[in-house]
C-alpha positions as CSV (number, residue, x, y, z in Angstrom):
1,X,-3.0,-21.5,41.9
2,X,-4.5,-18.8,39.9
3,X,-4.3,-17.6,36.0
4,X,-2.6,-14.1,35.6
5,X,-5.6,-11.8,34.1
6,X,-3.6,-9.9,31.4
7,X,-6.2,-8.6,29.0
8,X,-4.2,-8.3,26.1
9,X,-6.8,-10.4,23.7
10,X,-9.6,-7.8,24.4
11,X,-8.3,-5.5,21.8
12,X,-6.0,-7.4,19.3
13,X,-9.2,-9.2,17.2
14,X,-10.9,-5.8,16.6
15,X,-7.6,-4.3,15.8
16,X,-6.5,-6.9,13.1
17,X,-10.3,-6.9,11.6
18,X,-10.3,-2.9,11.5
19,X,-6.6,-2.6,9.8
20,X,-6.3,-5.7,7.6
21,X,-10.5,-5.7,6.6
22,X,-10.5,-4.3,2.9
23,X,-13.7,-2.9,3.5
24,X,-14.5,1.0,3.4
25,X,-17.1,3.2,2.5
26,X,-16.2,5.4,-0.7
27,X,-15.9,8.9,-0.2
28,X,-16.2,11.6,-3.6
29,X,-12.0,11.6,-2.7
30,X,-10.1,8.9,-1.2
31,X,-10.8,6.4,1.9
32,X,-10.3,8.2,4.6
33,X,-11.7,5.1,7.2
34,X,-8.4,3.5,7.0
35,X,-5.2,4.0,8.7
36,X,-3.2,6.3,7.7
37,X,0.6,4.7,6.7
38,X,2.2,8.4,8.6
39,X,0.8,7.2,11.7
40,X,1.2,4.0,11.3
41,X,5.0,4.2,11.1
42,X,5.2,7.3,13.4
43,X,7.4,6.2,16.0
44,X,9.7,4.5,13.2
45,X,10.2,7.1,10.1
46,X,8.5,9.8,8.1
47,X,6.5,9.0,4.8
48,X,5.7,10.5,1.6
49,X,6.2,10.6,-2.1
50,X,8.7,11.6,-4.9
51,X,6.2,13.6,-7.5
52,X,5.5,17.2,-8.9
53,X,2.6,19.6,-7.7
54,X,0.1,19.3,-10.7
55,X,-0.6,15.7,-9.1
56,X,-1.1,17.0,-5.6
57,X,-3.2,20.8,-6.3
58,X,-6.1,21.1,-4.4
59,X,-8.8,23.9,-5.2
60,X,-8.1,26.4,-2.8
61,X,-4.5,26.8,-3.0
62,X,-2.6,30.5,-4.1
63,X,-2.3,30.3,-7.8
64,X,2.0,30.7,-8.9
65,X,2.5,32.1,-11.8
66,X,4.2,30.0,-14.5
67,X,2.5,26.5,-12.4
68,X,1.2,24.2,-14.8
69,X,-3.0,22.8,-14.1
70,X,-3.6,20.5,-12.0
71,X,-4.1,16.8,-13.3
72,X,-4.6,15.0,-10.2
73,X,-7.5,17.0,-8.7
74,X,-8.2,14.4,-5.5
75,X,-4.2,13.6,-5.1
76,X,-3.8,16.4,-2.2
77,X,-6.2,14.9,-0.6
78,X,-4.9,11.7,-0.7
79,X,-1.0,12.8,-0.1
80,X,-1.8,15.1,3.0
81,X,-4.3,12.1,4.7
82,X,-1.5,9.6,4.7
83,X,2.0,11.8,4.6
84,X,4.1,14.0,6.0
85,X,6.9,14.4,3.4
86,X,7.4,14.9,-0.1
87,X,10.4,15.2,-3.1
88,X,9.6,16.9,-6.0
89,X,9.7,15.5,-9.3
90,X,11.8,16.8,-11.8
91,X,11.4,20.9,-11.0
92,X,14.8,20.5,-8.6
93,X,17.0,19.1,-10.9
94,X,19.3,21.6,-12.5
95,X,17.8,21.4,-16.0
96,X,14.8,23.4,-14.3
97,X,17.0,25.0,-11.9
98,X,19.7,26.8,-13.9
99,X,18.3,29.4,-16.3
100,X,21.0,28.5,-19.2
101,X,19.4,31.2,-21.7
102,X,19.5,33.7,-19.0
103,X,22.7,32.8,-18.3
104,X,24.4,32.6,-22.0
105,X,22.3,36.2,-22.9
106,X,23.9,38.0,-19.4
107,X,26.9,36.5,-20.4
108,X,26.8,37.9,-23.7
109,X,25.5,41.5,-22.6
110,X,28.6,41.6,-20.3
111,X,31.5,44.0,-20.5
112,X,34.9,42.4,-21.5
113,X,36.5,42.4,-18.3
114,X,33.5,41.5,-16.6
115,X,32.7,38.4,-18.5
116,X,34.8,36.4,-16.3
117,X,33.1,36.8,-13.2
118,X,29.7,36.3,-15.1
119,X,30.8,32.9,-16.8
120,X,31.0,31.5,-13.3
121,X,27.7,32.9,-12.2
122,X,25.0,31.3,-13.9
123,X,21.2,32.1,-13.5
124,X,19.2,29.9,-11.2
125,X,15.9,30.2,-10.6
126,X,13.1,28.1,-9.4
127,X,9.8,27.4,-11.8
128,X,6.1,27.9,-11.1
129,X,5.7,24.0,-10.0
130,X,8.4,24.2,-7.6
131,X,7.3,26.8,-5.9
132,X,4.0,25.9,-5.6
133,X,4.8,22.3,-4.4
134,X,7.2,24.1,-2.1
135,X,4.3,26.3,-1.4
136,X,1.9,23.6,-0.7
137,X,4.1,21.8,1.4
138,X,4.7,24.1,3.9
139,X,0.8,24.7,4.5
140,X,0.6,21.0,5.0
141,X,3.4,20.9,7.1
142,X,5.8,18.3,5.5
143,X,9.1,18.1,5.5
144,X,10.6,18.4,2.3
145,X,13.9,16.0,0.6
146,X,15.3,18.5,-2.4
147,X,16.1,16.3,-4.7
148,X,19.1,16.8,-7.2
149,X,21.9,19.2,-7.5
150,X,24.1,17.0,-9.6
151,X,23.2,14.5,-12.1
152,X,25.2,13.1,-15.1
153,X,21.4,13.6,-16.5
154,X,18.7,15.8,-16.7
155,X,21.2,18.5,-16.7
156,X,21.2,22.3,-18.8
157,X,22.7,20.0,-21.8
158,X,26.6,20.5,-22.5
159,X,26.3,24.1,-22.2
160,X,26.2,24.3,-18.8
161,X,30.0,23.1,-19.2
162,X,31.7,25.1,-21.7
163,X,32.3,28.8,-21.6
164,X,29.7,31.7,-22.3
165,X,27.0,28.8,-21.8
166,X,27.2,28.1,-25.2
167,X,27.1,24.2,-26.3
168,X,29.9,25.9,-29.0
169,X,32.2,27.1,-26.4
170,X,35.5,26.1,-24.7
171,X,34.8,23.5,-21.9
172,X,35.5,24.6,-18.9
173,X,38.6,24.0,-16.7
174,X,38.0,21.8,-13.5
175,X,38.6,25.2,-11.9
176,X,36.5,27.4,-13.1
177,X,34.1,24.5,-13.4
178,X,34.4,24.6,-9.7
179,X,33.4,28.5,-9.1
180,X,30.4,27.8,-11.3
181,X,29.4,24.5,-9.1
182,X,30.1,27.0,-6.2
183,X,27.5,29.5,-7.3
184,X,25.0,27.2,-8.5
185,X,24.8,25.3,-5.2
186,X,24.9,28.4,-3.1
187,X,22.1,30.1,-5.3
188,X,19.6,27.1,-4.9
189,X,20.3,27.1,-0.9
190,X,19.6,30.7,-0.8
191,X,16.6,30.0,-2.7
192,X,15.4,28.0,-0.2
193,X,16.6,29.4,2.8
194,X,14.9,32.6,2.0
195,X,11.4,31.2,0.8
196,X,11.4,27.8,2.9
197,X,13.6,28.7,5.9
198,X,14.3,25.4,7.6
199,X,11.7,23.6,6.0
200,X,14.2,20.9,3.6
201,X,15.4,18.0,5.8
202,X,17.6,16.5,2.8
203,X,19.4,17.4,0.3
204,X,20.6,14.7,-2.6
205,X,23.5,16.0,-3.7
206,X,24.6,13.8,-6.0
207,X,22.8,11.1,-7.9
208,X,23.3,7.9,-9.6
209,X,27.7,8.5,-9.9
210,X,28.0,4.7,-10.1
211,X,27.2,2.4,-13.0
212,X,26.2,-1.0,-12.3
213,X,29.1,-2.8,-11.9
214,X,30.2,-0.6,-8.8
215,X,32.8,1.6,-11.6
216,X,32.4,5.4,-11.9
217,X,29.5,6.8,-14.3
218,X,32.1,8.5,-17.1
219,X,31.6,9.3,-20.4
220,X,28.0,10.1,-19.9
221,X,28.7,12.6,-17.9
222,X,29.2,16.1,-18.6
223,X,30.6,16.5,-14.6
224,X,32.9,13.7,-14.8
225,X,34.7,14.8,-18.3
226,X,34.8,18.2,-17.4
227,X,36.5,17.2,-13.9
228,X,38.5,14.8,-15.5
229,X,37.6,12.1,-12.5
230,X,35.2,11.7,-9.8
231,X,36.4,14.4,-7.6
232,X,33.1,16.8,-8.9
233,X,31.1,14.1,-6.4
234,X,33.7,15.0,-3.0
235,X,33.5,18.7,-4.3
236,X,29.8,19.4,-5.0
237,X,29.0,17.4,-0.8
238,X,31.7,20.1,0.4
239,X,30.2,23.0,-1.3
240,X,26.9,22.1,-0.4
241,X,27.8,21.5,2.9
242,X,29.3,25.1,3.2
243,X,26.2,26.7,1.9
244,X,23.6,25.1,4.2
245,X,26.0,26.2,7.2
246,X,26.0,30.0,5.4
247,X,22.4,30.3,5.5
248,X,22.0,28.2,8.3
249,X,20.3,25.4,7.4
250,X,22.1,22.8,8.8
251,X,18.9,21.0,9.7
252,X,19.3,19.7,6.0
253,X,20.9,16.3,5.4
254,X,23.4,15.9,2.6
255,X,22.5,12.2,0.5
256,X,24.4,10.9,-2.2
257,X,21.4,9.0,-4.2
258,X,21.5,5.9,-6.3
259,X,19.3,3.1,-7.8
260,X,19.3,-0.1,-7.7
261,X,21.0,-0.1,-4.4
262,X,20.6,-4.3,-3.8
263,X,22.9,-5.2,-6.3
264,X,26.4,-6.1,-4.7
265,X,28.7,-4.6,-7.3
266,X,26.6,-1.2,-7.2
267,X,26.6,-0.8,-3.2
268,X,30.5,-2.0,-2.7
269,X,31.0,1.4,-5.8
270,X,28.9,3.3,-3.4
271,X,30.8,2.7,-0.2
272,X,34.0,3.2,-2.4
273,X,33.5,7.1,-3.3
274,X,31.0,8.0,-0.2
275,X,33.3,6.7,2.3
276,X,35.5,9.5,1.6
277,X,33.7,12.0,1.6
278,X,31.5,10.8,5.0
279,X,34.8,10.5,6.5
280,X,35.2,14.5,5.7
281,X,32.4,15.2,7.3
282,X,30.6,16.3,4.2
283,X,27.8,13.8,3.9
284,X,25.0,12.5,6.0
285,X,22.7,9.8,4.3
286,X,22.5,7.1,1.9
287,X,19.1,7.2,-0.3
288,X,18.3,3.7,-1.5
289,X,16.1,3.8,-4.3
290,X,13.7,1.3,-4.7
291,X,11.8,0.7,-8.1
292,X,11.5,-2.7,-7.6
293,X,10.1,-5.9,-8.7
294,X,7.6,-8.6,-7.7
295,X,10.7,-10.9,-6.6
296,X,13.2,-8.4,-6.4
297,X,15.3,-7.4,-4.0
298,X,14.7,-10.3,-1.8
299,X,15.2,-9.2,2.4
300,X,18.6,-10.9,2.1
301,X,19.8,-8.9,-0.7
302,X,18.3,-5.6,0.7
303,X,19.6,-6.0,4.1
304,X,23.1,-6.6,2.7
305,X,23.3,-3.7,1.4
306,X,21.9,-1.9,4.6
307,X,24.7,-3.1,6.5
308,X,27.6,-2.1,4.0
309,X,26.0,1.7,4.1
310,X,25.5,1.2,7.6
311,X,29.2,2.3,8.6
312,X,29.2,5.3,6.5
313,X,26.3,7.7,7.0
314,X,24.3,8.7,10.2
315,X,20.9,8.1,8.7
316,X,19.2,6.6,5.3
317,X,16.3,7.0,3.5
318,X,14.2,4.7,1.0
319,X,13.5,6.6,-2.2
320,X,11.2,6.5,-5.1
321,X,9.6,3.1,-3.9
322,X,7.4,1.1,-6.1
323,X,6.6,-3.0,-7.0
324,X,5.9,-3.4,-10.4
325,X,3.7,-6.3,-11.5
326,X,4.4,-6.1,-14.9
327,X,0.9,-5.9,-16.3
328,X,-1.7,-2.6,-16.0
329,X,-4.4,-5.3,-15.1
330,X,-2.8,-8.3,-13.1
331,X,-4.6,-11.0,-11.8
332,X,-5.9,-11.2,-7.8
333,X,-2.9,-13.8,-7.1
334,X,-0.1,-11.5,-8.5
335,X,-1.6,-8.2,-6.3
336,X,-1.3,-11.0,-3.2
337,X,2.2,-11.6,-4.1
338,X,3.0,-7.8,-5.1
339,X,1.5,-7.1,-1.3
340,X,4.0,-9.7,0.1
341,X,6.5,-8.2,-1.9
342,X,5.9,-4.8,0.0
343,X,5.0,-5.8,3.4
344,X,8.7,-8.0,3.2
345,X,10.0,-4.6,2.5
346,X,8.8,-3.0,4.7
347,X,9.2,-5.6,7.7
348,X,13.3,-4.1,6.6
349,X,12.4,-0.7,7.2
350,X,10.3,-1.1,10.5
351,X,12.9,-3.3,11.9
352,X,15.9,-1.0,11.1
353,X,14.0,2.1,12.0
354,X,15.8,5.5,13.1
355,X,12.8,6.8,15.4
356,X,12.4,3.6,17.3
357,X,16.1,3.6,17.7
358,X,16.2,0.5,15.7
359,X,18.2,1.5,13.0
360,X,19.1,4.8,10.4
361,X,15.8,4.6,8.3
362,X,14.5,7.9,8.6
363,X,12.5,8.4,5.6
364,X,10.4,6.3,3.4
365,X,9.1,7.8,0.1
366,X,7.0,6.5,-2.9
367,X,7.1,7.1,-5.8
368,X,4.2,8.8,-7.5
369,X,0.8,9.8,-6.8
370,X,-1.5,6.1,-7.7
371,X,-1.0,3.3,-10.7
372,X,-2.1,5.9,-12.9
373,X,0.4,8.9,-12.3
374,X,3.8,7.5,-11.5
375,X,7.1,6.7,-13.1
376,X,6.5,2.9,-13.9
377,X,3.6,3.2,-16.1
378,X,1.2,0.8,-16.8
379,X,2.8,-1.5,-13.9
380,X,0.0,-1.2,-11.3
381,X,3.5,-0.7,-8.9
382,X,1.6,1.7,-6.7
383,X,-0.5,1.2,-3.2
384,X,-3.4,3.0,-4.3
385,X,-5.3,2.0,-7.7
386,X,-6.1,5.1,-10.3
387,X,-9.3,5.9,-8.5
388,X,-7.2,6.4,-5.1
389,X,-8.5,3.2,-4.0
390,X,-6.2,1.2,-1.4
391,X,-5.1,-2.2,-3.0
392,X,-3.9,-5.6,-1.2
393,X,-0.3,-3.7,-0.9
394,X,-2.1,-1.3,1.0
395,X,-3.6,-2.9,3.7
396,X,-0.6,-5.3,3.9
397,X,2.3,-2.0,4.8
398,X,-0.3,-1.1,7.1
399,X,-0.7,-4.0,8.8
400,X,3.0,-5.1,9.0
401,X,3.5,-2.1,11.0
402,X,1.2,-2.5,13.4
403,X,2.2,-6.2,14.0
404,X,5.8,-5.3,13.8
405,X,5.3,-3.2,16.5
406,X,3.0,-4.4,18.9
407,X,5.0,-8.2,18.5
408,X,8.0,-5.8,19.6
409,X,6.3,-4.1,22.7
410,X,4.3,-7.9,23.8
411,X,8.3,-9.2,23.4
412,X,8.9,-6.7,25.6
413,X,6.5,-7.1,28.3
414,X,7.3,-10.9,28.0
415,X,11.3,-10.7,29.1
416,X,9.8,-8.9,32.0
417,X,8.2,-12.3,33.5
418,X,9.8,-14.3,36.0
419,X,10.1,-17.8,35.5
420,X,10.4,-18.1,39.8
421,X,6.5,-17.0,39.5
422,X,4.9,-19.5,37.6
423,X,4.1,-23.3,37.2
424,X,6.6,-25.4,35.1
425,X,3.9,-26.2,32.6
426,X,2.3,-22.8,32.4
427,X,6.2,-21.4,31.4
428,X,7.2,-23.8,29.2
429,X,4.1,-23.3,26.8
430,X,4.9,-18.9,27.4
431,X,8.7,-20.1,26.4
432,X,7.9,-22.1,23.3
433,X,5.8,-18.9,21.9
434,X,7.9,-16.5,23.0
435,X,10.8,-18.4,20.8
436,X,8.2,-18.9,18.3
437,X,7.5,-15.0,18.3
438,X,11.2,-13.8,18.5
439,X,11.8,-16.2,14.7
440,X,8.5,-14.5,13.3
441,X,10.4,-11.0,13.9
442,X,13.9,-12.1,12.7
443,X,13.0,-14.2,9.9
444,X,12.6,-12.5,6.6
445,X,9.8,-13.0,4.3
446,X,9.2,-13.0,0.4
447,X,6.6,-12.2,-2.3
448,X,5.4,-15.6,-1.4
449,X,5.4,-15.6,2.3
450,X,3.4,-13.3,4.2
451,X,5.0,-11.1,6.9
452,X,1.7,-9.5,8.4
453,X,0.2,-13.6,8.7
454,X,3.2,-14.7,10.4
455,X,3.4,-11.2,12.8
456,X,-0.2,-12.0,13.3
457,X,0.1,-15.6,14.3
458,X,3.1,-14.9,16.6
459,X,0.5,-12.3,18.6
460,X,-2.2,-14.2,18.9
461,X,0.1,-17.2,20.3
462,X,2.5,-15.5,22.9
463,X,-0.9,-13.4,24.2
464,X,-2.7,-16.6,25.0
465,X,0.5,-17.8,26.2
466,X,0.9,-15.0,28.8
467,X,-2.6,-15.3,29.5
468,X,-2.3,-18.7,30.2
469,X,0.4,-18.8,32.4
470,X,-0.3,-19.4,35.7
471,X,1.3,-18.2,39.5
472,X,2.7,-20.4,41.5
473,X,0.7,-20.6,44.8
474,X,3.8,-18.7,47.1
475,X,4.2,-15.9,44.2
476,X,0.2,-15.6,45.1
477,X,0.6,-15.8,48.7
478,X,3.3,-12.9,48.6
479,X,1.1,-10.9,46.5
480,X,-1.7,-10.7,48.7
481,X,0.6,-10.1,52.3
482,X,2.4,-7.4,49.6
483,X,-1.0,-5.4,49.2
484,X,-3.8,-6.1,51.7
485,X,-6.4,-3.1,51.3
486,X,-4.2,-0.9,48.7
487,X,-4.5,0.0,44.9
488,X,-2.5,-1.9,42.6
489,X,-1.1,0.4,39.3
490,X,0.7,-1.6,36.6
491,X,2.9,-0.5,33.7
492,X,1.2,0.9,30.5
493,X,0.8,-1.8,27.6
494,X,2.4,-1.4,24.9
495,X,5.4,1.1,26.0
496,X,6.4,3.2,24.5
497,X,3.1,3.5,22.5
498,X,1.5,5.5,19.3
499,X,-1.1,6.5,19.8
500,X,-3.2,4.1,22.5
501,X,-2.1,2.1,25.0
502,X,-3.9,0.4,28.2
503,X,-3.7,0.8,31.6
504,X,-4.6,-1.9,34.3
505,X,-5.1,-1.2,38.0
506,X,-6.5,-3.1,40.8
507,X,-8.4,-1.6,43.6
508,X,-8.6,-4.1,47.2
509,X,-11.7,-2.3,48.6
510,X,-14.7,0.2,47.7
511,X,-14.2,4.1,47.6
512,X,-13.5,6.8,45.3
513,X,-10.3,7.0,43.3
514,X,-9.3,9.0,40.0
515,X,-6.8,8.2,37.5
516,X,-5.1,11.1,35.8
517,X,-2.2,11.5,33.2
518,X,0.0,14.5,33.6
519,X,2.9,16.0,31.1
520,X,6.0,16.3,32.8
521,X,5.2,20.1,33.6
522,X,2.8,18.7,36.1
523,X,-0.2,19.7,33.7
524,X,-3.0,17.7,33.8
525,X,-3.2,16.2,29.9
526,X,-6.2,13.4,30.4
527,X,-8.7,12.2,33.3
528,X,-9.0,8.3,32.4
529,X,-11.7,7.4,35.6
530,X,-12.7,9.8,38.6
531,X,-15.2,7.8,40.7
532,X,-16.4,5.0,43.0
533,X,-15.3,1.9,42.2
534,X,-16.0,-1.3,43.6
535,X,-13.0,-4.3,44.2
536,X,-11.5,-5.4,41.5
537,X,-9.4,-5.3,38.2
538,X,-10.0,-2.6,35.9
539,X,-8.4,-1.5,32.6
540,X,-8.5,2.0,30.7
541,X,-7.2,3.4,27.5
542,X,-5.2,6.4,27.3
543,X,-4.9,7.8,23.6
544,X,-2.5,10.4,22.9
545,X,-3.5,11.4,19.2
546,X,-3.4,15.4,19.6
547,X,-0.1,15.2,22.0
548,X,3.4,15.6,21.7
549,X,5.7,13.1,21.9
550,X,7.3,12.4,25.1
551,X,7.1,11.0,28.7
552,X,4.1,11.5,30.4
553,X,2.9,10.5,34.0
554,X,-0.2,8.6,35.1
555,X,-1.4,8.7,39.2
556,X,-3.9,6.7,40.1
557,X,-4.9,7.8,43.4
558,X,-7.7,6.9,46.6
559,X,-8.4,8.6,50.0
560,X,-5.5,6.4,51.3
561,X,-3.2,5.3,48.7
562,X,-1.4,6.7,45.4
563,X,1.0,5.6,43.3
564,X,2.7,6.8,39.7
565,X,4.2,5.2,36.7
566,X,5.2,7.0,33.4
567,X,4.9,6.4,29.8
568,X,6.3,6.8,26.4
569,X,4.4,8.7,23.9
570,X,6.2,8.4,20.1
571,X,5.3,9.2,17.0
């Protein structure tokens, strides 16, 4: 009998020391020795942050005119190292959108008969901020969720709903209040379209419509009193959907957006008036936002409502995501549990990611910059201190990811074995910890229960498990009458794989072989090994940081054998 020599321990201690170490050396800007969370969750969603641009400014950029100073001057640095997406702040929402001066004074300058048309036409334009956090995001090369075009807040005040834009005037009829949605929607998508062509992947429509016990928002809302019901919500997804399609940007996802998500009341009011409107084709996403607590939602509660959005939208994204602590200077064991809290969350979003094929997350956003500049105040709710320094939270996102991940591809590679091929013993240890694996990713966790720890554990168990397993002496036999004198290539590890992944290969006698990865173009992308090499077992890394996703080919190949596999690049 003889031990199967699958190297997968090599790597896995230096990996877990580099990503969950809290070590670094400080840089005159941010940590830039650690992982960054964008490529961590690569092959799973997109990441970024819900703020405004004098937080993210960096030195060099085109001045706008009417932008305010920037206040964060190392925040670009740290957004662009770990992101790829961004929301603005407050500069979308219509109370910086629509120009309601502008709009009362043309109204007022109008000719008689022509004050119709312009009391349905109001003035929208976009601020300094907006544009340069538009501006800036392009030149980084994010994507970009706009972010709101109707709110029962944060709106031009009750102006925007009575005639001549006047808080004095008639309110408007649910029809003309209609024609002056129309316009204001279809000003703000031309906006973009002709500035940021194609660059917005999400649009939320309409936010926070439901109050917390799942009943419409009413009689704080300007939209709803002026509509007389709900219907403003169905009508503002439809006009929005026949703008992007005017101008062609059909790339962008229509959200309806809410807070608060977890609570069962609030999600079954969701589903009641998006249902509808999903059902007419008018909208695309859920957005789920998260200001949460150090013991709130639990993974039960937030999965719950996952699966009741689940029927009604094609994709969803996690919005505005903090833990607060409740304190601006909490104590080492309440960072540990505001970690757990986190890395349980995010355990949700790995394992229901849109990417990976998992599930509709596609987007997972932040909110603010650090504990310093974000919506929850004095809460320490943020993954990075005020300095930009990564905090337990940190390292434990990060490292849930990668353990999510790799547990995945190892559980993979696992239901490959044959029990025909090994020793009872050997295969009844491998089955125990590959049980014992398959609870650690099903189970969810808590603010008191690490996910990373257990992810971890269940790696280093089912890996010496494989490793110890051992073949049975015909599966040996067969193995050597299979392949006397040839070269043996095996199957990437893990696959698919961002952005390393191993390759072992056996060669039965001296000579000079190469192994070479290919795109499917027949390019050569990488030479791993061109050489002599003696008998044996050999492994090499392939890293595909600087390529695009997809499937590539690796040949290994002697003066008298060859053979090919292919592999799975995602990010």
């Amino acid at each position: 009998m003889r031990k199967t020599n699958i190297q997968f321990r090599n790597i896995l201690p230096g990996l877990f020391i580099l990503f969950s170490a809290g070590v670094f050396s400080q840089t005159d800007r941010i940590q830039t020795d650690v992982p960054a969370i964008k490529d961590v969750y690569g092959g799973d969603f997109t990441f970024g942050c819900l703020l405004s641009y004098p937080h993210i400014g960096l030195p060099g950029d085109p001045y706008v005119p009417g932008q305010s100073a920037v206040v964060a001057p190392n925040g670009g640095y740290l957004i662009r190292f770990h992101m790829n997406s961004m929301s603005p702040g407050n500069n979308m929402k219509p109370q910086n959108t629509v120009d309601i001066g502008a709009s009362a004074a043309a109204f007022q300058a109008a000719s008689p008969e022509d004050r119709d048309s312009v009391d349905v036409r109001p003035v929208v334009r976009f601020n300094g901020n907006l544009i340069a956090q538009l501006n800036w995001a392009r030149r980084q090369g994010f994507t970009f969720r706009g972010h709101t075009l109707v709110w029962h807040n944060q709106t031009p005040g009750t102006a925007f709903f009575r005639t001549g834009y006047s808080a004095t005037g008639t309110r408007l009829t649910r029809e003309r209040m209609i024609e002056r949605m129309d316009h204001y929607i279809g000003e703000v998508i031309r906006l973009l379209h002709e500035n940021w062509p194609g660059m917005l992947s999400a649009m939320d429509v309409v936010n926070e419509a439901v109050n917390e016990n799942g009943l419409d928002r009413t009689q704080e809302s300007e939209w709803y009193l002026t509509f007389g019901d709900n219907g403003y919500i169905m009508k503002a997804f439809e006009l929005t959907r026949k703008w992007t399609a005017a101008y062609g940007e059909t790339q962008m996802k229509l959200y309806y957006n809410d807070y608060n998500t977890h609570n069962p009341a609030k999600a079954n009011g969701i589903v009641r008036i998006c249902a509808p409107i999903y059902e007419a084709g008018f909208l695309d996403g859920i957005g789920m936002q998260d200001h949460d607590g150090l013991n709130t939602p639990t993974a039960a509660q937030w999965i719950a409502s996952y699966n009741k959005f689940d029927p009604i939208c094609t994709e969803m994204a996690v919005t505005e995501l903090d833990v607060t602590t409740g304190s601006a200077d909490p104590s080492a064991s309440v960072l540990a549990s505001q970690a757990n809290q986190y890395a349980q969350l995010f355990k949700c979003f790995v394992e229901r990611s849109y990417f990976s094929g998992r599930g509709k997350i596609i987007n997972v956003s932040k909110d603010g910059l650090n504990d310093q500049f974000t919506f929850k105040t004095n809460q320490s709710s943020s993954l990075w201190d005020a300095r930009n320094q990564c905090k337990p939270a940190f390292y434990a996102v990060v490292d849930v990811g990668i353990r999510y991940n790799r547990l995945d591809s190892l559980l993979s590679h696992a239901a490959a074995l044959q029990e025909d091929d090994y020793t009872g013993e050997s295969w009844s240890v491998f089955a125990d910890a590959r049980i014992s694996a398959r609870n650690a990713m099903d189970r969810n966790y808590s603010s008191s229960v690490s996910a990373p720890d257990a992810l971890g554990e269940a790696i280093e168990t089912l890996t010496a498990a494989i490793e110890g397993l051992e073949e049975t002496s015909t599966a040996a036999g067969i193995a050597n009458v299979l392949h006397p004198k040839s070269i043996r290539l095996g199957q990437n590890y893990p696959n698919p794989f961002n952005p390393v992944t191993q390759i072992r290969y056996t060669v039965a006698e001296p000579g000079f072989l190469s192994l070479k990865v290919y795109n499917l173009l027949g390019e050569e992308v990488a030479i791993l090994f061109e050489g002599k090499r003696h008998p044996g077992e050999y492994t090499a890394f392939f890293d595909g940081r600087g390529l695009e996703s997809g499937v590539y080919v690796y040949r290994l190949e002697s003066d008298r054998y060859s053979a090919i596999r292919k592999m799975t690049l995602l990010k």
